[in-house]
DSSP file (Angstrom, degrees, kcal/mol; ACC not computed):
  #  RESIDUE AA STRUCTURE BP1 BP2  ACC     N-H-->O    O-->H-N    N-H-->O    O-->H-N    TCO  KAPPA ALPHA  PHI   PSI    X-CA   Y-CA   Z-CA
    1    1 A X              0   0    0      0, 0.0     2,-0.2     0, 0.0     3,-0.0   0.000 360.0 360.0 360.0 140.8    1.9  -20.4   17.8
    2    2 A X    >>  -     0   0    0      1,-0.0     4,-1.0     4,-0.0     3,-0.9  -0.507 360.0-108.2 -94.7 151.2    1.2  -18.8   21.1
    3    3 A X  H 3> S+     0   0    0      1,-0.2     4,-1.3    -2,-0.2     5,-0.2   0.758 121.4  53.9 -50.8 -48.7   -1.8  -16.8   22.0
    4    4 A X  H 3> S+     0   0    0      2,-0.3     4,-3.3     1,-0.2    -1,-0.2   0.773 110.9  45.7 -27.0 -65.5    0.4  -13.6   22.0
    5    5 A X  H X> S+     0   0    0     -3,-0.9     4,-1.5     1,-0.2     3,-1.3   0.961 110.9  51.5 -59.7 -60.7    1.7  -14.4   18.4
    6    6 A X  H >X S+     0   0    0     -4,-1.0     4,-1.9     2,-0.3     3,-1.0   0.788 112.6  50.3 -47.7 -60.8   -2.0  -15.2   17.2
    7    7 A X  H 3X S+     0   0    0     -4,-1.3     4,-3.5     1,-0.3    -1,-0.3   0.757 106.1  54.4 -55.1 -35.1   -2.9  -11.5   18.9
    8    8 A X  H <X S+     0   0    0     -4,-3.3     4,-2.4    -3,-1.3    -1,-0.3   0.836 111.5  46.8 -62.4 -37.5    0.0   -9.9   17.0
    9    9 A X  H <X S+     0   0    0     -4,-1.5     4,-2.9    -3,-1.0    -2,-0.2   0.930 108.5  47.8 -61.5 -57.8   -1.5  -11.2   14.1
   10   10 A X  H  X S+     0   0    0     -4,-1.9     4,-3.1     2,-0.2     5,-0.4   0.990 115.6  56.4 -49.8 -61.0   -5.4  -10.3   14.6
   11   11 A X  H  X S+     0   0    0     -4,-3.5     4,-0.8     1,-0.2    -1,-0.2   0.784 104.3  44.5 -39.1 -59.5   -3.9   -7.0   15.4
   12   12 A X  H >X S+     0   0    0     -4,-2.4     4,-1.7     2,-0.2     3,-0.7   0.899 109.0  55.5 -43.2 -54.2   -2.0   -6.4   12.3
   13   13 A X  H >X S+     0   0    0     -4,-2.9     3,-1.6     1,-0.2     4,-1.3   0.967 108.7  48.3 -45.2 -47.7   -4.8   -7.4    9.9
   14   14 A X  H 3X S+     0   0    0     -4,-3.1     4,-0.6     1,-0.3    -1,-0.2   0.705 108.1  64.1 -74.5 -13.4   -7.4   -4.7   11.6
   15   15 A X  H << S+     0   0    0     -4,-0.8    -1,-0.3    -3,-0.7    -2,-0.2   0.864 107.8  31.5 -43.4 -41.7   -4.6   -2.5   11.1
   16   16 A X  H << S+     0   0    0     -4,-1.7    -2,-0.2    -3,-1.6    -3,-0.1   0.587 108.5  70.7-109.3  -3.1   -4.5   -2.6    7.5
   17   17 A X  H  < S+     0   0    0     -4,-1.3    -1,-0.2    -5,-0.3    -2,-0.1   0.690  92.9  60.1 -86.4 -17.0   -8.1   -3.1    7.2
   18   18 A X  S  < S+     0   0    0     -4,-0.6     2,-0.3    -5,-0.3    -1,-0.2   0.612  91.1  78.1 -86.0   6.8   -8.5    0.3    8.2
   19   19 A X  S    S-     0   0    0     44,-0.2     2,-0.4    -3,-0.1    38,-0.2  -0.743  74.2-141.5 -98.1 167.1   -6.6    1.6    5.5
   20   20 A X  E     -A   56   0A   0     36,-5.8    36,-3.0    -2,-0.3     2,-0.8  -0.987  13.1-168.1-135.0 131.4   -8.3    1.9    1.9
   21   21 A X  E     -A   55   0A   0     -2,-0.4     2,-0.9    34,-0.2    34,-0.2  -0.798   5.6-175.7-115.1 105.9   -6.4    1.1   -1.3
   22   22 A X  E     -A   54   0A   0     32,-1.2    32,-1.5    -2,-0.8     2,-0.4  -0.790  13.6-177.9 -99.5 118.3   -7.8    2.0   -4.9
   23   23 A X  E     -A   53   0A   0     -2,-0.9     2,-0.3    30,-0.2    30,-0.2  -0.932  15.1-159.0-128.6 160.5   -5.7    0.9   -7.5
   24   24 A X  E     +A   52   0A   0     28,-2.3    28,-2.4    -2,-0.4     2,-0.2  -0.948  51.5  41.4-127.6 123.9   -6.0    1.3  -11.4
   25   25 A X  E    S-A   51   0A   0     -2,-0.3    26,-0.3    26,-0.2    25,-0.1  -0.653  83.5  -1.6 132.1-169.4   -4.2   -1.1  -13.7
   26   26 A X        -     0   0    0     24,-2.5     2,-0.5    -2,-0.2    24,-0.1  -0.207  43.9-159.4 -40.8 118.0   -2.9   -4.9  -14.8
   27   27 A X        +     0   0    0     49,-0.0     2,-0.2     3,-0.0    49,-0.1  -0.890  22.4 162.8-101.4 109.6   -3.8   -7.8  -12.4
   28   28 A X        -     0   0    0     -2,-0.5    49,-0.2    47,-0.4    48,-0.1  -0.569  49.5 -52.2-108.2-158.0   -1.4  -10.8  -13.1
   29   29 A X  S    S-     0   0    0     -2,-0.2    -1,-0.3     1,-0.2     2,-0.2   0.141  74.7 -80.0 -38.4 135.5   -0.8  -14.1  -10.4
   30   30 A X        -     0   0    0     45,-0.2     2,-0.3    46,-0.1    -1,-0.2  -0.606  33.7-139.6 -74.9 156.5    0.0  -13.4   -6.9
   31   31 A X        -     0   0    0     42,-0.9    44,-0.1    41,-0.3    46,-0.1  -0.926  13.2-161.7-108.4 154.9    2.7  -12.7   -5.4
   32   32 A X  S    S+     0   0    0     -2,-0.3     2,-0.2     1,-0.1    -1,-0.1   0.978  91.1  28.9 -57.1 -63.5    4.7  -13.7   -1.7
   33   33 A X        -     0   0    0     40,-0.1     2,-0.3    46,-0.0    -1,-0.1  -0.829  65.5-166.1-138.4 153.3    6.9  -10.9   -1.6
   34   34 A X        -     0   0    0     -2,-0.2    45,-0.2    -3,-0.1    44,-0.1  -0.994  26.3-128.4-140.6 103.3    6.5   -7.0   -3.1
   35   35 A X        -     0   0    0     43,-3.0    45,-0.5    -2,-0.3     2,-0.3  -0.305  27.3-144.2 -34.9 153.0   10.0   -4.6   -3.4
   36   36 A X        +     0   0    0     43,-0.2     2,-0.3    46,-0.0    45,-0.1  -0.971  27.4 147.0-117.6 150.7    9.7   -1.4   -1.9
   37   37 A X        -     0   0    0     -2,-0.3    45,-0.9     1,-0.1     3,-0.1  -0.964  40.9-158.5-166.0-172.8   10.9    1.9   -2.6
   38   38 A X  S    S+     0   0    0      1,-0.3     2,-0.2    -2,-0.3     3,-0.1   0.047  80.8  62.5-146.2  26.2   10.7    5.3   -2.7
   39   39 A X    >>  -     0   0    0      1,-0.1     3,-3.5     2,-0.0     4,-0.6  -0.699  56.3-152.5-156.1 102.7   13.2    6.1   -5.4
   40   40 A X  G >4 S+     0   0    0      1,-0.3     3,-1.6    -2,-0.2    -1,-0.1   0.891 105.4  58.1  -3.8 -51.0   13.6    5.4   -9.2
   41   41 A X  G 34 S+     0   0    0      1,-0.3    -1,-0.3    -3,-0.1    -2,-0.0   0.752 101.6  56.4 -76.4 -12.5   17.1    5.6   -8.8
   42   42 A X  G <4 S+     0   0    0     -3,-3.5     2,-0.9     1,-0.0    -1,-0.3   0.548  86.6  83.7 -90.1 -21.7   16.8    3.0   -6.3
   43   43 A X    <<  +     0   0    0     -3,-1.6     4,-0.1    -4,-0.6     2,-0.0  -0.597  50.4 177.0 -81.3 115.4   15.2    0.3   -8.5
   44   44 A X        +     0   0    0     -2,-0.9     2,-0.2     2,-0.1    -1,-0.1  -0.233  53.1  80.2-148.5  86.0   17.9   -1.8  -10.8
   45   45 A X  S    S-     0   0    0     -2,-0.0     2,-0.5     2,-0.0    -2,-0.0  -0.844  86.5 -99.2-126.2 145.0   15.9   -4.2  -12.4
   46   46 A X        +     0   0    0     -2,-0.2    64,-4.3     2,-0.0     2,-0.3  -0.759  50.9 139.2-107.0 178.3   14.1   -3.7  -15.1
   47   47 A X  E     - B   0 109A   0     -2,-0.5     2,-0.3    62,-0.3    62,-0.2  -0.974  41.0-100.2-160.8 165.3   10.5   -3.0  -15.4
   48   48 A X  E     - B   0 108A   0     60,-1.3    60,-1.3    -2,-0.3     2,-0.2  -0.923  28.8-131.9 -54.1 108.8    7.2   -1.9  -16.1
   49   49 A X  E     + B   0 107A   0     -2,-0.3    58,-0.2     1,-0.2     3,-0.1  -0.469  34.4 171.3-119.9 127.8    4.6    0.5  -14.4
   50   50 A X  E     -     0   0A   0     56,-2.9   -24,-2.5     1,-0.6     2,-0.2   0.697  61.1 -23.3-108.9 -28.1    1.7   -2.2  -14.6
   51   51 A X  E     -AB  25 106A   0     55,-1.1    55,-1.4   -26,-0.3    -1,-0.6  -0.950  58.5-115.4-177.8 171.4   -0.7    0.3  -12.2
   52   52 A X  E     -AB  24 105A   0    -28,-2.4   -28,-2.3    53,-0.2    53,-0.2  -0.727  22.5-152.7-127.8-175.9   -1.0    3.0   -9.7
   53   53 A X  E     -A   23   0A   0     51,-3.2     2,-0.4    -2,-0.2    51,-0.2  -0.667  14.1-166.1-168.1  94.9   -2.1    3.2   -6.4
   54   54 A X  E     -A   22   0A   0    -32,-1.5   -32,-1.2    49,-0.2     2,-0.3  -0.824  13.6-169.9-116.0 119.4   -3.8    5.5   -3.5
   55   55 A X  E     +AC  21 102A   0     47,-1.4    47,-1.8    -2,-0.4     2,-0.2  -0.808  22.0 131.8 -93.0 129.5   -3.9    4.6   -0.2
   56   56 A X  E     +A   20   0A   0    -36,-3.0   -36,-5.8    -2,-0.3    45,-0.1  -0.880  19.6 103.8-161.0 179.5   -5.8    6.4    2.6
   57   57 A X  S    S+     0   0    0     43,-0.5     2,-0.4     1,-0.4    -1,-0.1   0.746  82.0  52.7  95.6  31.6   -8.3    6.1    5.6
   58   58 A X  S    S-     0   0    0     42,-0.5    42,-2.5   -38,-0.1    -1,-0.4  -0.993  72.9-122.7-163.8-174.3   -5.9    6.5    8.5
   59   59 A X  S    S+     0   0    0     -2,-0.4     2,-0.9    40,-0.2    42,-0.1   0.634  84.5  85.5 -96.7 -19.6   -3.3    8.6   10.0
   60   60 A X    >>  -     0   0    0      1,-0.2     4,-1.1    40,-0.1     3,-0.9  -0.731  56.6-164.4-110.7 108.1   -0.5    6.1   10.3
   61   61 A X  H 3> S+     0   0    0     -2,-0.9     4,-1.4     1,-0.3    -1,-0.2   0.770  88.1  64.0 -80.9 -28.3    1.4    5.8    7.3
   62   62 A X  H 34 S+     0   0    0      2,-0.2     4,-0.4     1,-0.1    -1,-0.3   0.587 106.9  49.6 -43.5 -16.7    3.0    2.7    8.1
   63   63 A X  H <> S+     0   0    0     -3,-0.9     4,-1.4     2,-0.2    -2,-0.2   0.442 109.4  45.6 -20.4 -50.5   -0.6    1.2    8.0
   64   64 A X  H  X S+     0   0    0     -4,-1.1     4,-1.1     2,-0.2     3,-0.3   0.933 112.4  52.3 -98.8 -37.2   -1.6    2.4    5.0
   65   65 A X  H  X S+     0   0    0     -4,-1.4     4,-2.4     2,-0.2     3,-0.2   0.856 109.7  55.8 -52.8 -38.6    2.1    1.2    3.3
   66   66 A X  H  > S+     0   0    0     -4,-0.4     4,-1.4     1,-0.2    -1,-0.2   0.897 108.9  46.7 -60.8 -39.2    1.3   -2.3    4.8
   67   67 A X  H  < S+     0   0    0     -4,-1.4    -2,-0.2    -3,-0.3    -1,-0.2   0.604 105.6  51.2-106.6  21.4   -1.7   -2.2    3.0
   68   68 A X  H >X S+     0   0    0     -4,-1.1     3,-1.3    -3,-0.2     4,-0.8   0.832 108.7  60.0 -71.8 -62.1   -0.6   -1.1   -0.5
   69   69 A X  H 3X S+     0   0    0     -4,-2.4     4,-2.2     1,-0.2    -2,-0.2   0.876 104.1  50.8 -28.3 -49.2    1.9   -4.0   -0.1
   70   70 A X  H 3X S+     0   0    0     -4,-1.4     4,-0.7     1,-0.2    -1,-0.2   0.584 113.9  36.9 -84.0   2.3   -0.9   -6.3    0.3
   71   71 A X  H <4 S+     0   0    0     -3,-1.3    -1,-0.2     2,-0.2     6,-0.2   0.254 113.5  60.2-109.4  -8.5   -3.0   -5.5   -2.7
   72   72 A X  H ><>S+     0   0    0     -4,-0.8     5,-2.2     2,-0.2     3,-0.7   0.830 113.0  40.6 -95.7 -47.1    0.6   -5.0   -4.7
   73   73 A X  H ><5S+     0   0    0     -4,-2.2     3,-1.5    -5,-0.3   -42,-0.9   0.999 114.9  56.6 -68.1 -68.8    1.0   -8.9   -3.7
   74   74 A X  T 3<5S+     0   0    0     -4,-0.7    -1,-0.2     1,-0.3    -2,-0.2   0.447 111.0  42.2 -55.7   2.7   -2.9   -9.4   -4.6
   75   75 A X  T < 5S-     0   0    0     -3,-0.7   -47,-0.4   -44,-0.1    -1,-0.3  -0.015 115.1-109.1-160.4  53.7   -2.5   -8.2   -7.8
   76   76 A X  T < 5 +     0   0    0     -3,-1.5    -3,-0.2   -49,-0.1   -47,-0.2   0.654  60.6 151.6  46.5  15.4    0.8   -9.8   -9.0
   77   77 A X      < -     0   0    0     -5,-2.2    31,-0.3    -4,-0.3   -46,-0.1  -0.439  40.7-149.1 -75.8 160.5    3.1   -6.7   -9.0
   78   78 A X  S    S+     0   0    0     29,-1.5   -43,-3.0     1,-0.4     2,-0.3   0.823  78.1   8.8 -80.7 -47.9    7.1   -7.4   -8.2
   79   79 A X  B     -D  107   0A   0     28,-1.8    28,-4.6   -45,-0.2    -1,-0.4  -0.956  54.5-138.2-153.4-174.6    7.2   -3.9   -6.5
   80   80 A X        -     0   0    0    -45,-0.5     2,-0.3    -2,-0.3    26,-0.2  -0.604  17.8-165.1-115.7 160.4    5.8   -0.8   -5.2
   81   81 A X        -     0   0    0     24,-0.4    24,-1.9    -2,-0.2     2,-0.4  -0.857  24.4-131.4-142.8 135.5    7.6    2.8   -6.0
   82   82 A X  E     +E  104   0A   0    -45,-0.9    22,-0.3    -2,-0.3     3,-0.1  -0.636  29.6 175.3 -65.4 129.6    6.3    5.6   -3.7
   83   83 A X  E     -     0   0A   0     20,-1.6     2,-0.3    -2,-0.4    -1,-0.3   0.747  65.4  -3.6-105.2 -70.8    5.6    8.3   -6.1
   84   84 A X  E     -E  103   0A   0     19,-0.8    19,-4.0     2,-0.0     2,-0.4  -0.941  45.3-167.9-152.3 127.8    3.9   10.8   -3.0
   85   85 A X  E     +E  102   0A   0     -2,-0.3     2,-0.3    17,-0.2    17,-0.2  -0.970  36.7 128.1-126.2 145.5    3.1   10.8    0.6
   86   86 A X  E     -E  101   0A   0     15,-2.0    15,-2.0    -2,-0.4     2,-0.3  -0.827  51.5 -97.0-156.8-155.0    0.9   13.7    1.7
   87   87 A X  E     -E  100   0A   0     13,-0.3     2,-0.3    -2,-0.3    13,-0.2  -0.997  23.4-153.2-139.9 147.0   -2.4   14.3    3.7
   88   88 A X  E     -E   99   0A   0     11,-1.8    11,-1.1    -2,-0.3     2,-0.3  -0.842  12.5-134.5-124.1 166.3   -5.9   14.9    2.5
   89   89 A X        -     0   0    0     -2,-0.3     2,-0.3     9,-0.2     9,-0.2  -0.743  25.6-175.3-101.8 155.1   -8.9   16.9    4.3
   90   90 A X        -     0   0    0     -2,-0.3     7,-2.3     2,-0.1     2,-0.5  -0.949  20.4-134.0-159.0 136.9  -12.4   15.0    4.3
   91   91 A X  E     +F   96   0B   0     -2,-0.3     2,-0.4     5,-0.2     5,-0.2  -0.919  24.9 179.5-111.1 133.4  -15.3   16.5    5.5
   92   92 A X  E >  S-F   95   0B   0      3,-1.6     3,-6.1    -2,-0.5    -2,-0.1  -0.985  71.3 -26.7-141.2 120.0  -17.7   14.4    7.9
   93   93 A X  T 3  S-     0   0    0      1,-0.4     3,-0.1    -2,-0.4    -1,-0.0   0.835 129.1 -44.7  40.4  60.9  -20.8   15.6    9.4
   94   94 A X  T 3  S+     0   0    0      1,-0.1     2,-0.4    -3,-0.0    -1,-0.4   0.400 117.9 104.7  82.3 -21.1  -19.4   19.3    9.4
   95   95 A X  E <   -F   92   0B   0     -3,-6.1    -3,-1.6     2,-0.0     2,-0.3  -0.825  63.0-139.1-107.1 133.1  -15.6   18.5   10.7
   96   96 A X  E     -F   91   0B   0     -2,-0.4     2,-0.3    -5,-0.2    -5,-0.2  -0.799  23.0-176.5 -88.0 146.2  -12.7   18.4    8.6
   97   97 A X        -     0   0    0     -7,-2.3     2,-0.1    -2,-0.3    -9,-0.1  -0.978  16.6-133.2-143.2 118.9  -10.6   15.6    9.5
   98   98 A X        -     0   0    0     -2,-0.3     2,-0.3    -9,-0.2    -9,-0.2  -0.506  19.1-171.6 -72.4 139.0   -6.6   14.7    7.7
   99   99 A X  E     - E   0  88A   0    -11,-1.1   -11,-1.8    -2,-0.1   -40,-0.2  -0.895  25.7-116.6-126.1 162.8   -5.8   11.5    6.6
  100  100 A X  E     - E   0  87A   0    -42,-2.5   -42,-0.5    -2,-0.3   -43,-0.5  -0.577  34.8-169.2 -95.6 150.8   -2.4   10.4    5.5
  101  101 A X  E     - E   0  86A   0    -15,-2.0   -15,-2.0    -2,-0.2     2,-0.3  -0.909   9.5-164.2-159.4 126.3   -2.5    9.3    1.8
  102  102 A X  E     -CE  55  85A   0    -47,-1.8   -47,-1.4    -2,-0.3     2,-0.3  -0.850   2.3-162.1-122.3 122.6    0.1    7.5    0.0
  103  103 A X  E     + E   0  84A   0    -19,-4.0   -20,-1.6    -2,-0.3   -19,-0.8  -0.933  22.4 162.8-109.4 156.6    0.3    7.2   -3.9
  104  104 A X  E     - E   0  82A   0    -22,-0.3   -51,-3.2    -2,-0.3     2,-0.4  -0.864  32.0-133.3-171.1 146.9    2.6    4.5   -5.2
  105  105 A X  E     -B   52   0A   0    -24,-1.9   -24,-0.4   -53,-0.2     2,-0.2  -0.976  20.5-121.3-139.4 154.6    2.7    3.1   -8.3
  106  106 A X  E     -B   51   0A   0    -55,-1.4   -56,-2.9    -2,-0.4   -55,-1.1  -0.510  26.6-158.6 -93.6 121.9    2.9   -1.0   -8.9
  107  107 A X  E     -BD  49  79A   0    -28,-4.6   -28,-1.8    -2,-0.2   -29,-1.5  -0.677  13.9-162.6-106.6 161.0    5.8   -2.4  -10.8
  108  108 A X  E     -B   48   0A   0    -60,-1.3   -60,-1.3   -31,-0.3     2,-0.4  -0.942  29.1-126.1-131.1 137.5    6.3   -6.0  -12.9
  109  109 A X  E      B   47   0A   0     -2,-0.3   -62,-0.3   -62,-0.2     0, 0.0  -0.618 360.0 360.0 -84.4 147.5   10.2   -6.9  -13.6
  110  110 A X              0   0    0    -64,-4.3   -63,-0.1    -2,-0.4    -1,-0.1   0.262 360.0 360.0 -89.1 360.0   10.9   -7.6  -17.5
């Protein structure tokens, strides 16, 4: 791999380490690869809602979806369903400041 790829790499991790995931629910094995979706009507497998899951601490909601993926992988799920993307206010040293905040919950196939 060339330094360039190796930099693409660095980059992406500190991306997604600035997002913050809390999840609630069932930890099985990892997994490689995590569905996504943003619609019931779009899932046709079935499955099980195993946990949920709110992602925050940036603006960039591609960021914080990267790192929901990687804790959805870290904690065995098959896929993610976007339940709600919105913004929250947080108050720091007097300033309010929005962050983008994603809730998802984490699915296992039957």
């Amino acid at each position: 791999m060339n330094k360039y790829g190796k930099l693409l790499i660095l980059i992406s991790f500190l991306a997604v380490a600035c997002a913050h995931v809390n999840y609630v629910g069932k930890s099985f094995e990892p997994t490689n690869q995590v569905d996504l979706y943003f619609s019931k009507d779009d899932i046709k497998k079935e499955y099980t809602v195993v946990g949920h899951a709110v992602g925050d601490g940036t603006s960039d909601n591609e960021v914080i979806q990267a790192a929901l993926i990687e804790e959805a992988k870290a904690k065995g799920a098959d896929g993610i369903l976007i339940t709600e993307i919105g913004n929250k206010r947080s108050l720091v040293e007097e300033n309010i400041t929005r962050e983008s905040e994603i809730k998802a919950s984490f699915l296992k196939y039957k």
